[in-house]
Each structure stands twice: as C-alpha cells, then as structure tokens.
C-alpha positions as CSV (number, residue, x, y, z in Angstrom):
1,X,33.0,-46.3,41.0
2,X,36.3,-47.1,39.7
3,X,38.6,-49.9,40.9
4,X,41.9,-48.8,41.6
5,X,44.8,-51.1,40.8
6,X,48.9,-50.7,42.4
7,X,51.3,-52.2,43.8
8,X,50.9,-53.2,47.4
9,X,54.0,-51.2,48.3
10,X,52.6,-48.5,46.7
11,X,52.4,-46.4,50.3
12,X,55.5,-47.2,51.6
13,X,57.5,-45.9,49.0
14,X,59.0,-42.2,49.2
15,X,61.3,-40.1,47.1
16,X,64.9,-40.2,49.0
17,X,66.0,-37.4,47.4
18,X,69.5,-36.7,48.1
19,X,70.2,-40.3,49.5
20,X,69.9,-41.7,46.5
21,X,72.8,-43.4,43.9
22,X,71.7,-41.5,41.4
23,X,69.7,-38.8,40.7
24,X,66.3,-38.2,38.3
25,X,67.7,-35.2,36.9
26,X,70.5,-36.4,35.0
27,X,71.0,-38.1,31.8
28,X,67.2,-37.8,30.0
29,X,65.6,-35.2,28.5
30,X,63.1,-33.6,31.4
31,X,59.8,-32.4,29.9
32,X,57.6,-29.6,31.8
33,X,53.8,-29.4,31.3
34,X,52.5,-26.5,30.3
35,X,51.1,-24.6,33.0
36,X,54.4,-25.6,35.3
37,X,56.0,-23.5,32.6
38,X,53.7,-20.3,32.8
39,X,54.7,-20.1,36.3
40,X,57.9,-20.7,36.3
41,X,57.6,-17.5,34.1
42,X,55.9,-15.6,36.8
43,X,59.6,-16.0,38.8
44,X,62.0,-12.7,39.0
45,X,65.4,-12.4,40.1
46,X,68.1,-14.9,39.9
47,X,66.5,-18.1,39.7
48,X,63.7,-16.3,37.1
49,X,66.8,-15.4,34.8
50,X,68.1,-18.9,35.1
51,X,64.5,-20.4,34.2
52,X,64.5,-18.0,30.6
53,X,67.4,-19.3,30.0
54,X,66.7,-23.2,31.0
55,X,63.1,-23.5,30.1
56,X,62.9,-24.5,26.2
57,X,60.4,-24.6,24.1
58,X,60.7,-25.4,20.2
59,X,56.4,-25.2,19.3
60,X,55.2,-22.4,22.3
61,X,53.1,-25.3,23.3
62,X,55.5,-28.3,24.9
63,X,58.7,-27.4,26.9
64,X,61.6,-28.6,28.3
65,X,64.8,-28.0,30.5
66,X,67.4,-27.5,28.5
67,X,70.7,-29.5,30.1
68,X,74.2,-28.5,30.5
69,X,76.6,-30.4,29.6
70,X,77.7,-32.9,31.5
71,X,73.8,-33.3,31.0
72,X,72.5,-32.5,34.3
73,X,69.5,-30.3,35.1
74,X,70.8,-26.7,35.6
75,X,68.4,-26.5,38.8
76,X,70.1,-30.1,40.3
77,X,72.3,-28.6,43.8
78,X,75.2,-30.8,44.1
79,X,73.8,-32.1,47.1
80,X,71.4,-33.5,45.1
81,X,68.3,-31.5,45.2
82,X,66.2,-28.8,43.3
83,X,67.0,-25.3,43.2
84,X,63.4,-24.5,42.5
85,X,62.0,-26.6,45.4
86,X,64.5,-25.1,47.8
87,X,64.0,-21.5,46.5
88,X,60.3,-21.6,45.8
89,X,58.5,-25.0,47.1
90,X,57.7,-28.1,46.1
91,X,54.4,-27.5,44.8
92,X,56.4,-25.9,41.9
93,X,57.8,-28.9,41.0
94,X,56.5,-30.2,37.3
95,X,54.0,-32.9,36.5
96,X,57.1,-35.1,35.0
97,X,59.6,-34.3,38.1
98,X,56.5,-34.5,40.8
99,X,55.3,-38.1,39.5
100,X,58.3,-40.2,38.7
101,X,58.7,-42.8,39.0
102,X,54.7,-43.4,39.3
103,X,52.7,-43.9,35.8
104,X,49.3,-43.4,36.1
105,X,46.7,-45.1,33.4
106,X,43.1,-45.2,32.7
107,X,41.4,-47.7,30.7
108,X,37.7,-49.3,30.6
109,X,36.3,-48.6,34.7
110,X,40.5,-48.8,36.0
111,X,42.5,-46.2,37.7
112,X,46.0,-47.8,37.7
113,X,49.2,-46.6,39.4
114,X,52.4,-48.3,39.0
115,X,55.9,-47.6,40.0
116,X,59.0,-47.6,37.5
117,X,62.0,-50.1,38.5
118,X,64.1,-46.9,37.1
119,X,64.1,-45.9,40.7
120,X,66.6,-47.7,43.1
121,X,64.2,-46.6,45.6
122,X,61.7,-48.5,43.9
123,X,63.8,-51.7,42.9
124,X,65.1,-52.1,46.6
125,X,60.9,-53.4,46.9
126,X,62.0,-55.7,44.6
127,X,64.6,-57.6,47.0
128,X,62.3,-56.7,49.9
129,X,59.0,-58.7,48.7
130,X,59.2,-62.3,48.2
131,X,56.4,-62.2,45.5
132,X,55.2,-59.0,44.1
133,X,51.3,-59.1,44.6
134,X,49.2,-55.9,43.9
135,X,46.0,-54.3,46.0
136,X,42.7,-53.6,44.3
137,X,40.5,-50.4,46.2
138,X,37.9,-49.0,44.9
139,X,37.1,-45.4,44.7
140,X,35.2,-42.4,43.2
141,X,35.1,-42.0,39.6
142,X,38.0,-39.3,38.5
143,X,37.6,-39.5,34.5
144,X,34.4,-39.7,32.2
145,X,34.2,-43.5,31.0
146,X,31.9,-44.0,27.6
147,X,30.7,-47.6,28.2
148,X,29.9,-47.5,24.8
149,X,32.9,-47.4,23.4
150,X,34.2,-50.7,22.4
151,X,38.2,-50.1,22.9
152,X,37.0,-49.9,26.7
153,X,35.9,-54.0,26.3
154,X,39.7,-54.1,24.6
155,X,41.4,-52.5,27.4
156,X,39.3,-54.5,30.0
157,X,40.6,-57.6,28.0
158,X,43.7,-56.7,27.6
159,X,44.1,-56.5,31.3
160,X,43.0,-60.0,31.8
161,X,45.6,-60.6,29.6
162,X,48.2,-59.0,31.7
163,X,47.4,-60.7,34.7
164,X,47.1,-64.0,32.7
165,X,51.0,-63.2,31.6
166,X,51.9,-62.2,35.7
167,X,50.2,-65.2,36.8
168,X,52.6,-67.9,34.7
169,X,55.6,-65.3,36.3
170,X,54.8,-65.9,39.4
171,X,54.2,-70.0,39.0
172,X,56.2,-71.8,42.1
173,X,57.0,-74.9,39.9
174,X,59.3,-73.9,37.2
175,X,62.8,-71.7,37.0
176,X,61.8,-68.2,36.6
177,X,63.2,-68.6,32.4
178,X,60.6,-71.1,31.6
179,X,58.2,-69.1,33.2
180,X,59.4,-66.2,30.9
181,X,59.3,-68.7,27.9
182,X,55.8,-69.6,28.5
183,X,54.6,-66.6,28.4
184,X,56.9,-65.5,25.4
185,X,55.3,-68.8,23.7
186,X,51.7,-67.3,24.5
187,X,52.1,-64.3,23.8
188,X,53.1,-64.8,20.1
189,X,50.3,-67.3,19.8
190,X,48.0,-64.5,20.5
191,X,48.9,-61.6,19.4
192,X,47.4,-61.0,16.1
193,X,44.2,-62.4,17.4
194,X,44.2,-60.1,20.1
195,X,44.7,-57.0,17.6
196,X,41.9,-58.3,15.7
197,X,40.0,-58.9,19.3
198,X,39.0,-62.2,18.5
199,X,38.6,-62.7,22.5
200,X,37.0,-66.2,22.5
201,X,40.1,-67.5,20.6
202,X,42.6,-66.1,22.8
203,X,40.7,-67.2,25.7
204,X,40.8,-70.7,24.0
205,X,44.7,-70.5,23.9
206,X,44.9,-68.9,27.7
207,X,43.1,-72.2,29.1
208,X,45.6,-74.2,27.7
209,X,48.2,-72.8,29.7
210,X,45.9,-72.4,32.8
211,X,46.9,-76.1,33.7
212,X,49.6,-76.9,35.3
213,X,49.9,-80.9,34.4
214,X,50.3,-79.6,30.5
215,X,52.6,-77.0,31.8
216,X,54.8,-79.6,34.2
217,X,54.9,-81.6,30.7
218,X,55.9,-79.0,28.2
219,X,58.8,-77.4,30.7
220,X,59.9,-81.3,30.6
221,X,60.4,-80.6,26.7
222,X,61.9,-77.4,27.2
223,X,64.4,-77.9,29.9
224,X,65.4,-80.7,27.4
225,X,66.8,-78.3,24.6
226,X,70.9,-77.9,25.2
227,X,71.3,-74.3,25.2
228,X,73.6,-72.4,22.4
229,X,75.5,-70.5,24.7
230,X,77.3,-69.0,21.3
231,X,74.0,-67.4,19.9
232,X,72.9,-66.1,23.6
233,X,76.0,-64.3,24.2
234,X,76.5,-63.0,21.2
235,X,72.9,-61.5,21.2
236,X,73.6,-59.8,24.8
237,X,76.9,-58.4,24.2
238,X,75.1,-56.5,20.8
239,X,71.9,-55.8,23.4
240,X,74.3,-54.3,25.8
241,X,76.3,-52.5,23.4
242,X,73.2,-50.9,21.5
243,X,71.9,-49.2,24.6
244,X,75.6,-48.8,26.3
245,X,76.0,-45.3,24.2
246,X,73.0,-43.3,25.8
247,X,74.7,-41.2,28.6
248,X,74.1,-42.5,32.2
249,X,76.3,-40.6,35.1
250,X,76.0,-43.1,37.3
251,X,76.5,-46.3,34.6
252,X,80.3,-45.1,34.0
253,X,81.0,-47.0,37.5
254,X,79.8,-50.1,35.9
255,X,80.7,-49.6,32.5
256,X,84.5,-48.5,33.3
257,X,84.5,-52.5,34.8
258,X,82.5,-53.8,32.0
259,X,83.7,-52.3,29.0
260,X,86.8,-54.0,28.9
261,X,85.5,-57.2,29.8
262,X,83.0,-57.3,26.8
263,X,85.6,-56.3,24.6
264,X,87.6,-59.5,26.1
265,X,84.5,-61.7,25.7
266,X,85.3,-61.9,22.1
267,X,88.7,-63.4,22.7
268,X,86.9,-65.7,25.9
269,X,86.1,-69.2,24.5
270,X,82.4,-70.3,25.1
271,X,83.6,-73.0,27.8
272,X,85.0,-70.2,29.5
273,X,81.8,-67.9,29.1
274,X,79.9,-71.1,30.1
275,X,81.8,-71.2,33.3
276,X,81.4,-67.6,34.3
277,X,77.6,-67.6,33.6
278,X,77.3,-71.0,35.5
279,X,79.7,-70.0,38.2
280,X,77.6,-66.7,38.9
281,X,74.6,-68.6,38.6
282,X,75.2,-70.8,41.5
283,X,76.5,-68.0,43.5
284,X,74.7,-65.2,43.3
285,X,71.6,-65.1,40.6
286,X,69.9,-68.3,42.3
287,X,70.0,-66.6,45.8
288,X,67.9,-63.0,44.1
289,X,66.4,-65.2,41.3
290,X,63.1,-63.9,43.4
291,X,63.8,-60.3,42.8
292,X,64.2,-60.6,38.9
293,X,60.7,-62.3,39.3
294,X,59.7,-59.3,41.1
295,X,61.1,-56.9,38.7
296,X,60.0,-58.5,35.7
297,X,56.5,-59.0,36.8
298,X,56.4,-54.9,38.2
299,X,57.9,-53.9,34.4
300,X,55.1,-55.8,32.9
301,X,52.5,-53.9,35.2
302,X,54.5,-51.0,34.5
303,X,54.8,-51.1,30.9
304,X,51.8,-53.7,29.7
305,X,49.6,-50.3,28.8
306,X,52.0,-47.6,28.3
307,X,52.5,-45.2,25.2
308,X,55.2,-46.2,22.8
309,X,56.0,-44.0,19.9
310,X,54.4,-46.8,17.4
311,X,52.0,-49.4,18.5
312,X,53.4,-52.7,19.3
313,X,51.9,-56.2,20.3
314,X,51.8,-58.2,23.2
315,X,54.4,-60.2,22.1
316,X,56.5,-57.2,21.7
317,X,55.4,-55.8,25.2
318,X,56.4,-59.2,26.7
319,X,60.0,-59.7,25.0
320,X,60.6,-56.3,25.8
321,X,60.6,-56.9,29.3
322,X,62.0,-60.0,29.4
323,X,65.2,-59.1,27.3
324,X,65.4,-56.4,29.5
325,X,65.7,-58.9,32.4
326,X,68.2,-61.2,30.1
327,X,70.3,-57.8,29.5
328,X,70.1,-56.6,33.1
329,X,71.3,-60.3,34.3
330,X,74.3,-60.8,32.0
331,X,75.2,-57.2,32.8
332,X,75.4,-58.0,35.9
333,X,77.1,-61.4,35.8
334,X,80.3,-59.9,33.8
335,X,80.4,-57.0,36.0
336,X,80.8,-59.8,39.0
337,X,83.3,-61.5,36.8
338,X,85.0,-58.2,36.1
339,X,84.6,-57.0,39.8
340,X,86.7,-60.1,40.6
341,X,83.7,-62.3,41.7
342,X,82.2,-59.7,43.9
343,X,78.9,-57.5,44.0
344,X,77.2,-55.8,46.5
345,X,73.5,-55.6,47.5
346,X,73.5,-51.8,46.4
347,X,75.7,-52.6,43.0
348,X,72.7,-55.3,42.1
349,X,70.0,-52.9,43.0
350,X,72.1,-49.7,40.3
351,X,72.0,-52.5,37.5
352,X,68.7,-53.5,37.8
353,X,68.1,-49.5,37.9
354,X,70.0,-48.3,35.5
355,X,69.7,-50.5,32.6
356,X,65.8,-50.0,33.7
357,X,65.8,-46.3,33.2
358,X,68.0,-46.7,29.9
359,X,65.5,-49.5,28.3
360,X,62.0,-48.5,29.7
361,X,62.4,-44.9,29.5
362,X,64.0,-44.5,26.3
363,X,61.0,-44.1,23.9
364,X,60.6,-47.7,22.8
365,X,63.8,-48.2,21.7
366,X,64.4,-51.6,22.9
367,X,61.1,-52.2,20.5
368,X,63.1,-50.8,17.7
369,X,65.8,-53.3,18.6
370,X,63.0,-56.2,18.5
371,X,61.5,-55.1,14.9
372,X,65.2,-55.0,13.6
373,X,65.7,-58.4,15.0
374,X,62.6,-59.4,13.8
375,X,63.8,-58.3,9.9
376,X,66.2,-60.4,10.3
377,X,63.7,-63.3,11.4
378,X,65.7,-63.6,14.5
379,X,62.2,-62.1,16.7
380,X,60.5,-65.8,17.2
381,X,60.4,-67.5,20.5
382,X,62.6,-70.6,19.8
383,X,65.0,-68.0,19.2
384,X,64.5,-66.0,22.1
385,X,64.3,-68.8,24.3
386,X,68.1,-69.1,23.7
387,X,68.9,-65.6,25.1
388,X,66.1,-65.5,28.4
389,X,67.7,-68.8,29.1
C-alpha cells in the first residue's frame, strides 16, 4: 500500500478553461510526450498539416509546440480553448497540457499530488481556505518501491522535513514573516547536514524549534531588529526586474501600471516608500495575510521535491519560496499604489498567479538568482530577513 498525500481541495478543483484570466497556452514553452506526438501524427487534413508544422522536435525523441509569435499556442481558439480538443477530443490532449497545474511525485512508500499556485483557478483556494491543510488516503501500490534502497529513507526524511517547515508556517502566534524567518533560520542550520543525512542532528536542531516558549522568546528578538527598508526595496525592485523580461500576456496589465512606478521608486525617498508599504499593509495585506500563508505553505508542498535543473538545498528550496511571496507582495503593493490605492479580489488572485507561473515554472531560475546573491555573500538569513520582512 501506498499513502497518498494532496491537498484537501484537491477534488474540487476543475480546469475553467475559457473563464479563465489567462490561459496555460501562452507565454512558456509547451512540451509534448512522446507518444502524444506519434498520434498527433496519425492526424490528416487541416489540423494534421497544422500539427507538422507546429509539433517540433530538435533530438526525434522530445518534442514541443512550436509558438507564434505573439507566443501563443498555434492550437489556442481565441475563445480560449484547444483546437485539438474541439476537433479531435480531449483524450488527445498531452501529458504536460492534460496535468497542469497538478505535479505528481513518488518518493519512499508516497504517492503525492499537488497543485501549482500558477493557476488562478488554483490560487482562488488560496483566499477560500482559512488554513491550507492536506488529506492523507491510502491506496494500491502504482510504482515498484526498492525498500532497499537508502535514498527512499532520504526521501521519507526529507518529508518530515517538509512538514516540519509547513508546521512553523502555519503557527497562530507569530506574523506570517517571522514564521517565514524561522524556517529560513532552520533551514540553513540544516542543510548541509541533511545532504550528508546526518538525521539524528537535524532532528536535534528540529526539536529546538518544536517549542513554542523558545519560539515566543526568539520572535521577541526578532521583531526587535528595526528593519532597513533601503536594502529591502532595493533587493525587490532588482527581484522584480530580473524576472519582469520573460513574456507574460496577461502581466502587461500590471506591468503597464508598474513599470513606471518602479522606475519612480528610484526618485521616491524611503519615508515615502515606508509610507506606501505601511499604508498598504494596514489596508489590504493584513486583511489576506491568511492567503499568502496559504500560498506559501501549497508552493512549499508544491515545490519541496520537485526537479530543478541543478540540485539545490533546503535552504534554497525554502528562500525560493519565500522570496517569491516577498516579490509577489511588493508587486502587488506598488501596483495598489500605482492603481491609485485600489485592487481588486481578481487583480490579487493574477499577481499571486502570474509572478507564480513566471518564478516556479521557469526552470529554477529564481535559484539562479539565490546562488548569484549568494556570490555576493548576500544569501544568509540575517540578510534575507530584511527582504521577507
């Protein structure tokens, strides 16, 4: 038997195809799996001449749909949906297209689905649940485990070490960026341990933060530290700029409001940046403080075990995620500045989305911005603390 781990919305979620404020096939390259690819060769006529000239592949073994270019899918219907699932069915729809925005993993005896905050679909769970939680079933083995084989004890740990990190998230006691500098704290202190799967140490390290009365004390210390409001915006406005360039159709709403506005924050002195972040605080980010929880806890879920294009630690799973949330926060602040103090539910729910789909999906590239702030020895959590603040 296997246990099966997800998110307890898992069920209730549903594609909303052509309802939705953006669409999946625009703006990312879209891989097909092989064997979609050998039937989409099987099609004749006019949509069979469109797939030999759409359907790429540059090694005869991994394809992909080549996009036009305003970089949509060729098959996307401007009402939003496929051309192949209207002209031929849904079941020819391609393991990439037919999944997202569900990841599916294996590790040790665990089948786990989770569910990508790339999807507005997906993120509007995020506003709906109070506290993300997650359902445990169990069910019929589906892949061949070797017990033997000691990376299964590592996976196993390092999804104790996952939850451990969720746990401290969801804490009632403390402002969700404490919470997030716990954890950051952690999961430097055991990251090369855990890479050298010295468990009993990191254990040793995770019972110190498993009580509260220590933790009630240290957040004592850390709310004490004034913040350097000139270091943290700098840091964002570079963050936002770095992934600003990758194409996004839908992001050129926000960005057309933004752009200008992080061009101005240069010439904005920090009491007036103070004010905006502290004004927007109070009126907006402490009333869906809950959802950034939600998200941040569902990316970590999300993103804890998957596949990078270069290993990376904890620690660098962790700060990935939370600068996400920093960059997906002060996005949205100066776009409520810029928007002359206004933002809807459905504007919150596209940033959290967007910048999602740009950081997560985008072949650990937000990792690559860690390791080159890291060079610089600007990757340490004292420093970080500044920016999650």
């Amino acid at each position: 038997m296997m246990r099966l781990i997800r998110p307890v919305f898992y069920n209730e979620f549903e594609c909303i195809a052509d309802k939705c404020s953006y669409s999946c096939c625009a703006g990312w390259n879209i891989s097909i799996d092989s064997n979609t690819a050998k039937e989409y060769k099987t099609f004749t006529g006019e949509i069979g001449e469109k797939v030999k000239e759409c359907v790429v592949s540059e090694d005869s073994s991994t394809y992909h749909i080549k996009l036009d270019e305003n970089k949509r899918c060729p098959f996307l219907r401007e009402n939003g949906l496929c051309e192949i699932v209207l002209k031929k069915g849904p079941e020819y729809l391609s393991n990439t297209c037919a999944r997202f925005p569900r990841r599916f993993a294996f590790y040790g005896d665990v089948a786990e689905i989770s569910l990508s905050s790339a999807c507005p679909a997906v993120t509007e769970f995020m506003f709906r649940e109070e506290q993300l939680s997650f359902s445990e079933d169990y069910i019929e083995d589906i892949v061949d485990i070797d017990v033997n084989d000691p990376s299964n004890k590592h996976t196993l740990f390092g999804e104790e070490i996952r939850n451990f990190f969720i746990d401290i998230l969801r804490l009632k006691d403390f402002p969700f960026w404490v919470k997030q500098y716990f954890a950051a704290r952690l999961s430097k202190k055991i990251a090369s341990r855990y890479e050298k799967r010295d468990y009993d140490s990191v254990r040793d390290e995770m019972r110190i933060y498993n009580n509260l009365d220590y933790l009630r004390e240290y957040s004592k210390s850390v709310m004490a530290i004034e913040p350097n409001y000139i270091l943290k915006f700098k840091f964002l406005c570079g963050l936002y700029k770095y992934f600003g360039g990758a194409h996004t159709e839908t992001l050129t709403k926000y960005n057309d409001v933004i752009k200008n506005s992080v061009s101005e924050i240069d010439n904005l002195t920090i009491k007036e940046l103070v004010a905006i972040y502290e004004k927007f605080n109070a009126e907006v980010y402490k009333d869906i403080e809950y959802a950034f929880e939600n998200s941040c806890v569902n990316d970590l879920f999300f993103k804890f075990f998957s596949d990078t294009k270069e290993k990376c630690t904890v620690y660098e799973k962790c700060m990935s995620v939370f600068l996400l949330h920093a960059l997906i926060k002060f996005t949205m602040s100066v776009y409520w500045y810029a928007n002359n103090y206004n933002i809807s539910r459905n504007e919150r729910i596209d940033i959290i989305s967007i910048l999602s789909r740009k950081v997560l999906h985008n072949n650990g590239a937000i990792i690559d911005f860690c390791k080159a702030q890291e060079e610089e020895g600007l990757f340490n959590p004292s420093y970080l603390f500044v920016i999650i603040r």
